[in-house]
N, C-alpha and C positions, 0 to 999 in steps of 0.2 A: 848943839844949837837946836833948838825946837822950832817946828814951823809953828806961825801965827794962826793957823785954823786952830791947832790943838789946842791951843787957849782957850777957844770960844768955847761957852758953854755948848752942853748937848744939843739942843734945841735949836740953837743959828749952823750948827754942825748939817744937822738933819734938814732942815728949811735948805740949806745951799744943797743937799744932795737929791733932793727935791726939785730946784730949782734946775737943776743941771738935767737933770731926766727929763723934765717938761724940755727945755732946750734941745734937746739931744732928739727926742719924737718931733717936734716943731719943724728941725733941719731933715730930717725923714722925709717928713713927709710933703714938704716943697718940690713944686716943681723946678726940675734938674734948668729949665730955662729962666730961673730967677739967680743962677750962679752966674759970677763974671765971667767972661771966657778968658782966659788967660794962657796965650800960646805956647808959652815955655812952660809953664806948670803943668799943664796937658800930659805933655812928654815925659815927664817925671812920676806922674801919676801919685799929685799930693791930695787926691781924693782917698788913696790907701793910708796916708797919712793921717789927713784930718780924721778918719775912722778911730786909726788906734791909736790916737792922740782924745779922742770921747770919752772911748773907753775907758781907758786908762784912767782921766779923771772922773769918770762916775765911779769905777770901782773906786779908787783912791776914799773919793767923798763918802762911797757906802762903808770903809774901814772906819777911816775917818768917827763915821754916827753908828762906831761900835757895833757893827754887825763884825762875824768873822771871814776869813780871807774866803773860806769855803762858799759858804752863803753867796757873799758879794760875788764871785765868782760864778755860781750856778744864774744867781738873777742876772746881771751884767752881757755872760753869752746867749740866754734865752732871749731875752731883750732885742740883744743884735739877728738873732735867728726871727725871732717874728718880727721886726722892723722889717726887714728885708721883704717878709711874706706881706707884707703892709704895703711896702710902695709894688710888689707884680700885680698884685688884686683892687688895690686903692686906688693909685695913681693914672696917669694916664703915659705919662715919659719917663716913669722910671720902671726898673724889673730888677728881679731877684739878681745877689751877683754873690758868689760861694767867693769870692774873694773877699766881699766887703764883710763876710762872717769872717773868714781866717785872721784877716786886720782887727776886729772888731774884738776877737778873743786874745790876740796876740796883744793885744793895748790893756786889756783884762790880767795877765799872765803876767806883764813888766809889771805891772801896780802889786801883784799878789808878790812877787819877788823882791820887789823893792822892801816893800812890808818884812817882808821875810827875813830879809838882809841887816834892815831895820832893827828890828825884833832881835835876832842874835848878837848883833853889836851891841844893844844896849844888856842885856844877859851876861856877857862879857866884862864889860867894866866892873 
């Protein structure tokens, strides 16, 4: 079964992976007091979550508009590395967190494997 992005021509491919980057700097760079507070979720810490859940689909979307796993890969964690240096120098409430890189490559790395996985299965048949 094919996902429905693959269909789209190149160009709505690219425009959505585009689209996701501008999103993805946008949520950077708000201040941390425009999130809901949400006490159970706190505790969980689905802000590691929502990181490598980004991730994952920027790189995805940069495969996707036909870059390779490499590429998307290298742009993807730099991204998350100067984000980070974005909101300690930019912002006023947020700061650097080496965690929110580890997440940020770790949602990078699922998406390169998935591809991966992807990729040799369909080799296979």
């Amino acid at each position: 079964m094919k996902l429905w992005l693959v269909k789209l021509p190149k160009k709505y491919r690219t425009a959505a992976h585009i689209l996701w980057a501008v999103v993805v700097f946008g949520l950077h760079a708000m201040s941390s007091k425009s999130f809901p507070k949400i006490s159970f979720w706190e505790n969980l810490g689905p802000d590691k979550i929502v990181h490598a859940f980004m991730f994952f689909v920027g790189s995805a979307l940069a495969i996707f508009s036909g870059w390779g796993r490499m590429k998307s890969a290298f742009v993807w964690i730099s991204a998350g590395v100067l984000l980070e240096y974005y909101q300690f120098f930019f912002t006023a409430d947020r700061s650097f967190d080496w965690f929110d890189v580890f997440c940020d490559g770790l949602g990078v790395l699922l998406a390169n494997v998935y591809f991966l996985i992807k990729q040799n299965a369909s080799v296979d048949k």
